[in-house]
PyMOL CGO cylinders between C-alpha atoms (Angstrom):
from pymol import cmd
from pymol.cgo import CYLINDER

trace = [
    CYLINDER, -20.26, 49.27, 22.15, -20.93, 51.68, 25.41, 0.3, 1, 1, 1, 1, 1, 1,
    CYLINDER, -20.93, 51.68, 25.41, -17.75, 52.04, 26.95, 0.3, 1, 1, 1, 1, 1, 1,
    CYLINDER, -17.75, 52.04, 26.95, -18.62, 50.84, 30.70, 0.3, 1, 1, 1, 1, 1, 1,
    CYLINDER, -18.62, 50.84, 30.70, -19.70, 47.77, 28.65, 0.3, 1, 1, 1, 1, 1, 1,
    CYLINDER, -19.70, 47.77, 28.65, -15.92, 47.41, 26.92, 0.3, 1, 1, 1, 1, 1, 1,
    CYLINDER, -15.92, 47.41, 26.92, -14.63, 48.13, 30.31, 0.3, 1, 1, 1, 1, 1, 1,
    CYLINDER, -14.63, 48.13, 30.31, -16.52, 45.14, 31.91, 0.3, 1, 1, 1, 1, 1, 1,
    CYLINDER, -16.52, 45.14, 31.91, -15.74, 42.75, 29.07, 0.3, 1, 1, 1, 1, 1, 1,
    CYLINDER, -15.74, 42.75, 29.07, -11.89, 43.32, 28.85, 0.3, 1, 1, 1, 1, 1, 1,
    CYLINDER, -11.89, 43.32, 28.85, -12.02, 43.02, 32.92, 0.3, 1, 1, 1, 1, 1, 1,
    CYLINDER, -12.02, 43.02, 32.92, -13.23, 39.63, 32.74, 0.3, 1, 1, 1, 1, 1, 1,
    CYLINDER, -13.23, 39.63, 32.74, -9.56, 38.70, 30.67, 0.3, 1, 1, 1, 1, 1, 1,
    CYLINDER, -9.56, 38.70, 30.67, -8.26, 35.37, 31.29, 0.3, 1, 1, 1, 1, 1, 1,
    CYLINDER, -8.26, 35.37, 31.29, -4.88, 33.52, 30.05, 0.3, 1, 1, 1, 1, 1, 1,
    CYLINDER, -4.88, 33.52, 30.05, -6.00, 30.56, 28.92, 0.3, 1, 1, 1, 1, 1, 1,
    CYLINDER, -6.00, 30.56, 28.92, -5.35, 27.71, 26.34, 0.3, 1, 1, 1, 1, 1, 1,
    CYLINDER, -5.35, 27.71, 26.34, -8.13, 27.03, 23.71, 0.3, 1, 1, 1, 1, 1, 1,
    CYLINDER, -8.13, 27.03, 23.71, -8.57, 25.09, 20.26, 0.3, 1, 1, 1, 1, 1, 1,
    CYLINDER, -8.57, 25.09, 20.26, -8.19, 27.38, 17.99, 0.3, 1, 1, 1, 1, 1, 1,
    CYLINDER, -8.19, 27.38, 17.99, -8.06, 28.12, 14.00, 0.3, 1, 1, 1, 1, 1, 1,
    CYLINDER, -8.06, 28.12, 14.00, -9.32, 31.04, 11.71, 0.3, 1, 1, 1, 1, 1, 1,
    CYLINDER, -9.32, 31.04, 11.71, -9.03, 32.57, 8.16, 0.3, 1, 1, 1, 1, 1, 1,
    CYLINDER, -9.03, 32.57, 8.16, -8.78, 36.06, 6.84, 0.3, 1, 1, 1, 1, 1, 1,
    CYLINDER, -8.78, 36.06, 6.84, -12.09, 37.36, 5.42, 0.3, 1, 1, 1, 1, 1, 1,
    CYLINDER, -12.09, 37.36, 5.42, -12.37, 40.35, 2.44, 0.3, 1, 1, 1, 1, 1, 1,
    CYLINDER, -12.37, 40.35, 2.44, -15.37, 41.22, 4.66, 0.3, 1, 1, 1, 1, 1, 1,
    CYLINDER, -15.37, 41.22, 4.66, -17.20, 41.26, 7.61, 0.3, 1, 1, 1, 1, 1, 1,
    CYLINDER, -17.20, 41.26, 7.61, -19.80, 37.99, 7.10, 0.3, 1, 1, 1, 1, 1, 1,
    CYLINDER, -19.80, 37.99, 7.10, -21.38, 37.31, 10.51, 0.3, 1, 1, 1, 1, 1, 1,
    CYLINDER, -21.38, 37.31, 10.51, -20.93, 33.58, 11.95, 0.3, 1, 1, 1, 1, 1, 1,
    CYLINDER, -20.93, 33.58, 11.95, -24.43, 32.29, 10.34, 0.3, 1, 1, 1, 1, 1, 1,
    CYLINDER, -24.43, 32.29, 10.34, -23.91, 34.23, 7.43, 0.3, 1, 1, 1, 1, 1, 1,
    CYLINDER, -23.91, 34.23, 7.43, -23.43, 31.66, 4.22, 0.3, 1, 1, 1, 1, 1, 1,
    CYLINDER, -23.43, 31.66, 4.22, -20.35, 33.29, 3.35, 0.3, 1, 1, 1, 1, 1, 1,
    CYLINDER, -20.35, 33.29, 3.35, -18.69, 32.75, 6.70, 0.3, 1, 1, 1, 1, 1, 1,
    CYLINDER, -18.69, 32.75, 6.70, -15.78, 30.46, 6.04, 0.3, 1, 1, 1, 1, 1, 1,
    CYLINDER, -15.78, 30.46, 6.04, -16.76, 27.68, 8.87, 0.3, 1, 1, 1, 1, 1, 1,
    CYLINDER, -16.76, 27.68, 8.87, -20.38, 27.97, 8.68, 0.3, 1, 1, 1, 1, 1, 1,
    CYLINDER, -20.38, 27.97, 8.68, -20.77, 24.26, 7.64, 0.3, 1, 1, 1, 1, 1, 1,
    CYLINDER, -20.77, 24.26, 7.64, -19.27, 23.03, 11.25, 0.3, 1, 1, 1, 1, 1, 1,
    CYLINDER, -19.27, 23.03, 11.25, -20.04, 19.05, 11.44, 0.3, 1, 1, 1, 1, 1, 1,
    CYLINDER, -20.04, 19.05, 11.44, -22.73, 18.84, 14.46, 0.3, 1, 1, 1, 1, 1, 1,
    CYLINDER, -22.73, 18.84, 14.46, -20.16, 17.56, 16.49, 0.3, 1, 1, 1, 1, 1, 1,
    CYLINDER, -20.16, 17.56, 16.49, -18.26, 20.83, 16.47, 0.3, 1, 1, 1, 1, 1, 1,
    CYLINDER, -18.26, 20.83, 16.47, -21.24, 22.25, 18.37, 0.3, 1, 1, 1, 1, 1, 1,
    CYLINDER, -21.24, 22.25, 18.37, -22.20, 19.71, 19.99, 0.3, 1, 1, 1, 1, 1, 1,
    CYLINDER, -22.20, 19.71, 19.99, -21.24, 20.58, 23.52, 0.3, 1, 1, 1, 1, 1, 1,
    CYLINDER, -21.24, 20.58, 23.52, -22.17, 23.92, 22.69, 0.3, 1, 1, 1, 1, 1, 1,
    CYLINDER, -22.17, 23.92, 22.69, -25.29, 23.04, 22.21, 0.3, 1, 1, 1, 1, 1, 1,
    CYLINDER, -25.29, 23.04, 22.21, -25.68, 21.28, 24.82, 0.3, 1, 1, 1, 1, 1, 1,
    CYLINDER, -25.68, 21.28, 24.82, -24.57, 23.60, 27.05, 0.3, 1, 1, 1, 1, 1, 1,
    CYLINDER, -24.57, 23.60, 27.05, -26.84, 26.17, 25.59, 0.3, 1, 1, 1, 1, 1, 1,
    CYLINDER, -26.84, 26.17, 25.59, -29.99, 23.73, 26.51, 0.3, 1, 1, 1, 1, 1, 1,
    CYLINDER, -29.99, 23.73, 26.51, -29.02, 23.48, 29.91, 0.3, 1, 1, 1, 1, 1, 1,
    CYLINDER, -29.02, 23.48, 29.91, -28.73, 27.03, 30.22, 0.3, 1, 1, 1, 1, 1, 1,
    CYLINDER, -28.73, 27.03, 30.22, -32.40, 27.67, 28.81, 0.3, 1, 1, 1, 1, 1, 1,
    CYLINDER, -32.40, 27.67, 28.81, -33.73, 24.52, 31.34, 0.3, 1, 1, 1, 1, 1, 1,
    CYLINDER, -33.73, 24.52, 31.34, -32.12, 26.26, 34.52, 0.3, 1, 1, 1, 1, 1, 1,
    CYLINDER, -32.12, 26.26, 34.52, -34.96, 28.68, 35.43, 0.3, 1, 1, 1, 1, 1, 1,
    CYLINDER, -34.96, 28.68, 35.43, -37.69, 25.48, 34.88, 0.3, 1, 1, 1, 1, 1, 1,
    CYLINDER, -37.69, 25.48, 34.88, -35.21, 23.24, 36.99, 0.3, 1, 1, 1, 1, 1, 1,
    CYLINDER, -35.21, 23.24, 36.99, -35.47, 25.72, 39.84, 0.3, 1, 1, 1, 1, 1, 1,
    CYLINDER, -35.47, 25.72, 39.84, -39.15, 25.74, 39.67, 0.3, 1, 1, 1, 1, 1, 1,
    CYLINDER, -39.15, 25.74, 39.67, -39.04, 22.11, 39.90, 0.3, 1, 1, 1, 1, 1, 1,
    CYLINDER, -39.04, 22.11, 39.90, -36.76, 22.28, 42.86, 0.3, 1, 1, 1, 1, 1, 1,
    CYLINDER, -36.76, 22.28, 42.86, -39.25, 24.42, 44.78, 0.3, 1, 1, 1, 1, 1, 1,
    CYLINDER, -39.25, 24.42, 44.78, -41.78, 21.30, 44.55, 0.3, 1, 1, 1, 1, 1, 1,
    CYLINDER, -41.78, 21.30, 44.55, -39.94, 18.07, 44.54, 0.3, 1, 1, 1, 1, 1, 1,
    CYLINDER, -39.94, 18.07, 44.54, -36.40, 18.30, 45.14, 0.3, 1, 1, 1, 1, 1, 1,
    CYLINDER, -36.40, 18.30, 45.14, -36.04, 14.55, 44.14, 0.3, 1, 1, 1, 1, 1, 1,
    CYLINDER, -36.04, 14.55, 44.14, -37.17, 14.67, 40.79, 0.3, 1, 1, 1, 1, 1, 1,
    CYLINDER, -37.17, 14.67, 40.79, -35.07, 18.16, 40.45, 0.3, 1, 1, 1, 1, 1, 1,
    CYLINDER, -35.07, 18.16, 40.45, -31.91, 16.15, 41.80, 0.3, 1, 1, 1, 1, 1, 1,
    CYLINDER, -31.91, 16.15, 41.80, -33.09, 13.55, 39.25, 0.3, 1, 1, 1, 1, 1, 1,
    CYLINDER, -33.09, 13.55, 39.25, -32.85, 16.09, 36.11, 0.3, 1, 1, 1, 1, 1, 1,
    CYLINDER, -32.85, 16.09, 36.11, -29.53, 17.36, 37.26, 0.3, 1, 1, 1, 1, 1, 1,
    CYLINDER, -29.53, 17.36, 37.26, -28.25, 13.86, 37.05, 0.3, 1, 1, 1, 1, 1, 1,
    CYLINDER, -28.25, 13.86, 37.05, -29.60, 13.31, 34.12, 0.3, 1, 1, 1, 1, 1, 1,
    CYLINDER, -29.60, 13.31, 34.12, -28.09, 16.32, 32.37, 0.3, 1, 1, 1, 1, 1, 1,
    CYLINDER, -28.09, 16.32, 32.37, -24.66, 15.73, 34.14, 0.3, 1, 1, 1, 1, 1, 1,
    CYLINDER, -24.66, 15.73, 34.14, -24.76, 12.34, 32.05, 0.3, 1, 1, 1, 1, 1, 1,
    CYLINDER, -24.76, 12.34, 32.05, -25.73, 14.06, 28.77, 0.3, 1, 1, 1, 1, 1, 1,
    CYLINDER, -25.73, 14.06, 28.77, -22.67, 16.38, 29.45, 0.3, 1, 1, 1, 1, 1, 1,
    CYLINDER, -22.67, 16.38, 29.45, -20.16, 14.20, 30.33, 0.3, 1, 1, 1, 1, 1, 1,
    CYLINDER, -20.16, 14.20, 30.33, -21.33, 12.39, 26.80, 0.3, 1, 1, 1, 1, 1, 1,
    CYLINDER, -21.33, 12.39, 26.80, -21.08, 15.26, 25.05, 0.3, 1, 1, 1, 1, 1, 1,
    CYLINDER, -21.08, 15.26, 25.05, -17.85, 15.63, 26.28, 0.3, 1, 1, 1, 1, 1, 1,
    CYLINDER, -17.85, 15.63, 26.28, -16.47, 12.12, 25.66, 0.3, 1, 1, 1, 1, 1, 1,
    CYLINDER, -16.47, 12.12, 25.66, -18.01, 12.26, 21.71, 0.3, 1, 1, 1, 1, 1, 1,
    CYLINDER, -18.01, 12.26, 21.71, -16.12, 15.80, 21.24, 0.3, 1, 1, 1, 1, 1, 1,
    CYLINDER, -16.12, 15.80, 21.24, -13.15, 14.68, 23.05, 0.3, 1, 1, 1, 1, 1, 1,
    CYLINDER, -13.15, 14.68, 23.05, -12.56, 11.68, 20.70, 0.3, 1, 1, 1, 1, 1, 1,
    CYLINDER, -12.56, 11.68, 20.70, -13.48, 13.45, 17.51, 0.3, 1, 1, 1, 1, 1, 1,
    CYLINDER, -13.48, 13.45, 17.51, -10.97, 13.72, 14.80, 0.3, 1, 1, 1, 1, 1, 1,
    CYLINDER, -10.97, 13.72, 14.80, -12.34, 17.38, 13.57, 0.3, 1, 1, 1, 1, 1, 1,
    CYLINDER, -12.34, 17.38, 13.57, -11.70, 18.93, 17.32, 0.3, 1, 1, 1, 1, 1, 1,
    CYLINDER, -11.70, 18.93, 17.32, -8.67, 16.91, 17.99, 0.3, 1, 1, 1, 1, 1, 1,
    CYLINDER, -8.67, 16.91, 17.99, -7.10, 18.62, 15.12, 0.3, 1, 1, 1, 1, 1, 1,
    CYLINDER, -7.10, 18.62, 15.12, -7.33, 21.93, 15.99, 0.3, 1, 1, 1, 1, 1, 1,
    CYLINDER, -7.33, 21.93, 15.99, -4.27, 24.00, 16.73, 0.3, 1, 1, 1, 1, 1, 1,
    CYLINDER, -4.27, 24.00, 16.73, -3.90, 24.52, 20.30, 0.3, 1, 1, 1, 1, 1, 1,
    CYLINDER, -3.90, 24.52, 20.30, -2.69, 27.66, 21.27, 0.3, 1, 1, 1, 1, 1, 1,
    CYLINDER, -2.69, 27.66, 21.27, -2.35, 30.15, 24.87, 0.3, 1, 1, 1, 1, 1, 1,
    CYLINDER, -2.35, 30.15, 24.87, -3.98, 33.31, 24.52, 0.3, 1, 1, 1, 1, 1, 1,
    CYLINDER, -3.98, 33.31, 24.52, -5.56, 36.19, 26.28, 0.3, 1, 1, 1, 1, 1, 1,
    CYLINDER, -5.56, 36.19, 26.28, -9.06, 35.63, 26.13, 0.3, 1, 1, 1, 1, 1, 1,
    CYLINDER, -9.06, 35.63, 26.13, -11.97, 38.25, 27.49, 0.3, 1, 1, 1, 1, 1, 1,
    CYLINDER, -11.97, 38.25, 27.49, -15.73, 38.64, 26.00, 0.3, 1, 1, 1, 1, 1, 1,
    CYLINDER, -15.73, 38.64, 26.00, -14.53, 41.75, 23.72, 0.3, 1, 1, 1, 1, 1, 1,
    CYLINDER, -14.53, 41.75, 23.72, -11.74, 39.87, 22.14, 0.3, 1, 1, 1, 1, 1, 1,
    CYLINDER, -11.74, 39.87, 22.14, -8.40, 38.05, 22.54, 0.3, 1, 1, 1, 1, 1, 1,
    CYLINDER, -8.40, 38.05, 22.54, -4.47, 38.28, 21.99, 0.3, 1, 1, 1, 1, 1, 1,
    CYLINDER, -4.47, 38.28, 21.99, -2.03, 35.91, 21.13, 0.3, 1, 1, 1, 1, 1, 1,
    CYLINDER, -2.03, 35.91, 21.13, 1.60, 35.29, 19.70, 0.3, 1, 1, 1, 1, 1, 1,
    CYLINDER, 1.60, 35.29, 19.70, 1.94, 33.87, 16.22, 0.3, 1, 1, 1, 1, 1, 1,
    CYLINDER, 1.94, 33.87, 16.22, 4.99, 33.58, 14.15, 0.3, 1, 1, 1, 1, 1, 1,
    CYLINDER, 4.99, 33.58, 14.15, 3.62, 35.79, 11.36, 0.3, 1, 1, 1, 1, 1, 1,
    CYLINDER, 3.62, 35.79, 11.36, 2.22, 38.70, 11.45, 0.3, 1, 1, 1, 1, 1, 1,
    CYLINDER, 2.22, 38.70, 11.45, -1.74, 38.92, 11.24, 0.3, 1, 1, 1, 1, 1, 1,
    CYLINDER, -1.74, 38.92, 11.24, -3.38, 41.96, 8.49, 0.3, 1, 1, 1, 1, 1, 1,
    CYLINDER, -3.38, 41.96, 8.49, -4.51, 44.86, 10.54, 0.3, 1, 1, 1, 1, 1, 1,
    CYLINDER, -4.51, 44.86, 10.54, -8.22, 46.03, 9.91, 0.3, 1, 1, 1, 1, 1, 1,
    CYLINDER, -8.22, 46.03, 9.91, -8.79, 42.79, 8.13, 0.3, 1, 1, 1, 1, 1, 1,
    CYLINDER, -8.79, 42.79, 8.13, -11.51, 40.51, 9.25, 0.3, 1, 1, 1, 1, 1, 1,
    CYLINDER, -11.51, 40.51, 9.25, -11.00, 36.84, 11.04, 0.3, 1, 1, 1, 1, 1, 1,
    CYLINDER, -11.00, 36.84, 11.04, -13.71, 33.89, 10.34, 0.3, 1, 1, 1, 1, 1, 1,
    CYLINDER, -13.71, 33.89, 10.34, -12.70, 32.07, 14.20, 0.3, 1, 1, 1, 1, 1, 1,
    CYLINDER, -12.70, 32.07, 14.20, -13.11, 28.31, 14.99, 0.3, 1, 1, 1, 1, 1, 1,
    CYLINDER, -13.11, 28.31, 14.99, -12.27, 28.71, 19.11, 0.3, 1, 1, 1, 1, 1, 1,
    CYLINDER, -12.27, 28.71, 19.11, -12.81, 25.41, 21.09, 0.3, 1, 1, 1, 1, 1, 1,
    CYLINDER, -12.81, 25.41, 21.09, -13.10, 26.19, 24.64, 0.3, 1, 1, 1, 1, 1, 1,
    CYLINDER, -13.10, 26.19, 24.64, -11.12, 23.41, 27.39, 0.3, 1, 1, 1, 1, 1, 1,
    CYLINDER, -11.12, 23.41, 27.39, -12.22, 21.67, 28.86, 0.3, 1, 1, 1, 1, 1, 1,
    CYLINDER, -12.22, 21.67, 28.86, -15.73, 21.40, 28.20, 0.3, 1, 1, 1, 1, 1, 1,
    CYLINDER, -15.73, 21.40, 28.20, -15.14, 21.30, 23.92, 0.3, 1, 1, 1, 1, 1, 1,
    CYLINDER, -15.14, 21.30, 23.92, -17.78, 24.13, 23.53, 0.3, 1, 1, 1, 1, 1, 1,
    CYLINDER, -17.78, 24.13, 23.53, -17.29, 25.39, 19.99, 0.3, 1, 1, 1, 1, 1, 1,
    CYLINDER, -17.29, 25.39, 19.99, -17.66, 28.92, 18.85, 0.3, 1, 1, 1, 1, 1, 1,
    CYLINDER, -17.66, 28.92, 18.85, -17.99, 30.52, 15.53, 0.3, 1, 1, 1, 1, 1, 1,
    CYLINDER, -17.99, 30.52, 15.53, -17.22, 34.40, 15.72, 0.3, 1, 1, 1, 1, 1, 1,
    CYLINDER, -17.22, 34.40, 15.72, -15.93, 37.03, 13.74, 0.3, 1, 1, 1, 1, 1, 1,
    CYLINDER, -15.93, 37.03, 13.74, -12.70, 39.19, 14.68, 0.3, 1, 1, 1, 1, 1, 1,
    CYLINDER, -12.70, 39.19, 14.68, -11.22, 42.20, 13.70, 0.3, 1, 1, 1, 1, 1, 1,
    CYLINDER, -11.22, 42.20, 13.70, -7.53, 42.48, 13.65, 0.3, 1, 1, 1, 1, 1, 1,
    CYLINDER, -7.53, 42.48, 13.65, -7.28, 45.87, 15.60, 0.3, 1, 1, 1, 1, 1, 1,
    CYLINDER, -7.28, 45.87, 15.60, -3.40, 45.77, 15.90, 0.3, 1, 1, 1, 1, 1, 1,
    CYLINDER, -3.40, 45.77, 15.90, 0.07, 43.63, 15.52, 0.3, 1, 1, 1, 1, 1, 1,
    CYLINDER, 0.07, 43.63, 15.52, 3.43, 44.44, 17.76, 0.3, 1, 1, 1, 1, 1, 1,
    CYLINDER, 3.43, 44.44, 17.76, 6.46, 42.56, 16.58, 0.3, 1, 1, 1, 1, 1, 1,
    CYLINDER, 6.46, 42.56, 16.58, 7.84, 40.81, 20.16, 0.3, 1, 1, 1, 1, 1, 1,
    CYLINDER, 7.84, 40.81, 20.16, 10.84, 38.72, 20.16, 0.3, 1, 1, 1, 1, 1, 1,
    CYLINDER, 10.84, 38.72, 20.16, 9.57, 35.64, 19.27, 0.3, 1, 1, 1, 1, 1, 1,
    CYLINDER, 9.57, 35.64, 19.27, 7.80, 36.79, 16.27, 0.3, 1, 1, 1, 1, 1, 1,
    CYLINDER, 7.80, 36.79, 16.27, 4.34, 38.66, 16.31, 0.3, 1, 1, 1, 1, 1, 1,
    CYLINDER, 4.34, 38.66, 16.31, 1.46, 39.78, 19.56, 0.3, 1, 1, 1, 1, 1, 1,
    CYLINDER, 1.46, 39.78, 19.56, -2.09, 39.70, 17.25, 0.3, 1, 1, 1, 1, 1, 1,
    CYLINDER, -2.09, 39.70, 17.25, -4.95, 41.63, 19.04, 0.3, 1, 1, 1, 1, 1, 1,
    CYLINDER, -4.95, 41.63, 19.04, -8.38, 40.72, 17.76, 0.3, 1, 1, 1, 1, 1, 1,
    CYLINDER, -8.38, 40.72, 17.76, -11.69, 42.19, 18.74, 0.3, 1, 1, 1, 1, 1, 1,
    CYLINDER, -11.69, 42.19, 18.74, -14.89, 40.40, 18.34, 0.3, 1, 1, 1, 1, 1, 1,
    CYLINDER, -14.89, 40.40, 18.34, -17.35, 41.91, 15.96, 0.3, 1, 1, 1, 1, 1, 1,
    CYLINDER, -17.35, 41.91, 15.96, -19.82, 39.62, 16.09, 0.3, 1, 1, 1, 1, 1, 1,
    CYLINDER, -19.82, 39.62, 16.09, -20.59, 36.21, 17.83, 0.3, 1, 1, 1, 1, 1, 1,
    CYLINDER, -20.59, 36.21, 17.83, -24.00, 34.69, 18.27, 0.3, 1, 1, 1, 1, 1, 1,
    CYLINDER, -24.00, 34.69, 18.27, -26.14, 35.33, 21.41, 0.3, 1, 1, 1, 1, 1, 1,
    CYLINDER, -26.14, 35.33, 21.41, -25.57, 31.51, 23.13, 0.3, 1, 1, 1, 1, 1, 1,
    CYLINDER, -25.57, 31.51, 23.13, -21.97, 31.57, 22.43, 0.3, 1, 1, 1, 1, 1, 1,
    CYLINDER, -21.97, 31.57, 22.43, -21.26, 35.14, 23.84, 0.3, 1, 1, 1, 1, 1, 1,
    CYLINDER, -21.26, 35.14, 23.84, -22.82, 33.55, 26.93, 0.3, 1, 1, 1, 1, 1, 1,
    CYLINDER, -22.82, 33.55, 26.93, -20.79, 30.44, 27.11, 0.3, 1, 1, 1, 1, 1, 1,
    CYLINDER, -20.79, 30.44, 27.11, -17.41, 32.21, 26.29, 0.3, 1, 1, 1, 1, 1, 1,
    CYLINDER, -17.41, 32.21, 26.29, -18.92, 34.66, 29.54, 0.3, 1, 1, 1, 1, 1, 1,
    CYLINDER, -18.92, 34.66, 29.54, -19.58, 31.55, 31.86, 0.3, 1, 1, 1, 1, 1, 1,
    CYLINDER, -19.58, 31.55, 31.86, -16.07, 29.95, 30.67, 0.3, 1, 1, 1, 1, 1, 1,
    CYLINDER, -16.07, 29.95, 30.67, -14.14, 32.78, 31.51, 0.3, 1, 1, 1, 1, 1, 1,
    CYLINDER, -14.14, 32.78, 31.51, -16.47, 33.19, 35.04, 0.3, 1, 1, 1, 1, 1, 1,
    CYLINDER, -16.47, 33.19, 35.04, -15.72, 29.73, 35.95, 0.3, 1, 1, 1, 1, 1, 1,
    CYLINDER, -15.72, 29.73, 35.95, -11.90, 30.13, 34.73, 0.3, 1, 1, 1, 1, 1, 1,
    CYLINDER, -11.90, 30.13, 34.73, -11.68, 32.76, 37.25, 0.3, 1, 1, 1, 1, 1, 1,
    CYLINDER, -11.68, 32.76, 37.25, -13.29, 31.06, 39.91, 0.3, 1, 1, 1, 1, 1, 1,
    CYLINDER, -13.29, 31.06, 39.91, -11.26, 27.64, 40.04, 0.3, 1, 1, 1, 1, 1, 1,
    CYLINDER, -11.26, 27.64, 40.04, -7.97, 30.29, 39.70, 0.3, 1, 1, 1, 1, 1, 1,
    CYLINDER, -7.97, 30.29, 39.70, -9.29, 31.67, 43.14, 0.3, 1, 1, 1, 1, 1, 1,
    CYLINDER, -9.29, 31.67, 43.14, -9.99, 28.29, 44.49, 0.3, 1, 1, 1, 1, 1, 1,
    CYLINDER, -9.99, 28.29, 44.49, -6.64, 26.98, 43.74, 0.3, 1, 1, 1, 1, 1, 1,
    CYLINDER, -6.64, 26.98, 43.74, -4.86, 30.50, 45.18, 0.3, 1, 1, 1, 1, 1, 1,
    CYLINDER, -4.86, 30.50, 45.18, -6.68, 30.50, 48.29, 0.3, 1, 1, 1, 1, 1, 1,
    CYLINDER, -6.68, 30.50, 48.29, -5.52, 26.49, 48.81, 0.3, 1, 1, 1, 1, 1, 1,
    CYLINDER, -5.52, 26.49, 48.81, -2.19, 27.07, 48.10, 0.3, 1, 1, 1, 1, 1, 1,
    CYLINDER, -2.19, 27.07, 48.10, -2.06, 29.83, 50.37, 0.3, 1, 1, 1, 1, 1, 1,
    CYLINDER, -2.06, 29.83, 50.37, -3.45, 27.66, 53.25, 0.3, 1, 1, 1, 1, 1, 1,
    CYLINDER, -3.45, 27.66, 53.25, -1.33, 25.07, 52.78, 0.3, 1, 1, 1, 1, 1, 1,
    CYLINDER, -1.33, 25.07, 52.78, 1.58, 27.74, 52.57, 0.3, 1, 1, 1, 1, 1, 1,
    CYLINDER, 1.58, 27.74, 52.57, 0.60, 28.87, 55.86, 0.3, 1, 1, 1, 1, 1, 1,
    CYLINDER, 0.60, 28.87, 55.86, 0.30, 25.27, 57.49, 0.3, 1, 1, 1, 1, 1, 1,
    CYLINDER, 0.30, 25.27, 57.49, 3.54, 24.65, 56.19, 0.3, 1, 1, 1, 1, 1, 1,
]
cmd.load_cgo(trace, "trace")
């Protein structure tokens, strides 16, 4: 990976909370590879993801409908909040998602840290099953344990991502975007209402 390119993904670093669980690989199998440990997801893992995805690829042809009848644009955008905030309802009640480990890590594009109790194999590989909050988007990528500091409370694990799929490098880049943005939205209110006070 270029460097300006490692420099721009570990910039976008947020703390964050996600779903998360994953499984130590004797090799590097990519996410749709048959040998990748969670590569027989139930739909509903992806679900959102998928959904997400879609509107993604429908944005462009959305704007082009905008440009000649804003009513039937407004129309779609309704349409696909609905679909999302079903999505979101089905993943939020599902068993398989409600399951999963929730845990606070540091979370960029490149990769992500996080505090365990044990220590995690350095230079081995990671199968990951990361659910993103709040909008249950499920990714399938694979890590590389690139190095383990014993802290206080047990063990800081530093993983870099290999590889991950083309749609969910974008959505982990749009959740951590987003992430950012409501973080600046709630500073710049609570300064206001610091200086009103």
């Amino acid at each position: 990976m270029p460097e300006e390119l490692a420099d721009r993904r570990d910039f976008y670093r947020i703390d964050d909370t996600v779903a998360i669980s994953y499984q130590v690989m004797d090799a590097c199998h990519q996410p749709d590879s048959k040998y990748f440990p969670f590569n027989n997801e139930a739909e509903i893992f992806h679900l959102s993801s998928n959904l997400q995805t879609l509107e993604s690829e429908a944005h462009h042809l959305l704007r082009v409908i905008n440009d000649k009848n804003r009513a039937i644009a407004q129309y779609l955008k309704n349409i696909d909040r609905r679909l999302q905030l079903m999505g979101n309802a089905i993943a939020s009640c599902s068993s398989e998602l409600l399951n999963l480990p929730k845990q606070k890590v540091s979370l960029s594009e490149g990769g992500l840290s996080l505090n365990q109790a044990d220590p995690l194999p350095v230079d081995q590989y990671l199968a990951i099953k990361l659910v993103l909050q709040p909008s249950h988007a499920g990714l399938l990528i694979t890590g590389k344990i690139v190095k383990c500091d014993k802290i206080k409370t047990g063990y800081h694990n530093r993983i870099t991502f290999e590889h991950i799929l083309e749609p969910d490098r974008q959505l982990l880049a749009k959740h951590i975007i987003q992430y950012q943005a409501k973080q600046r939205r709630q500073q710049l209110e609570q300064s206001k209402q610091e200086s009103s006070s």
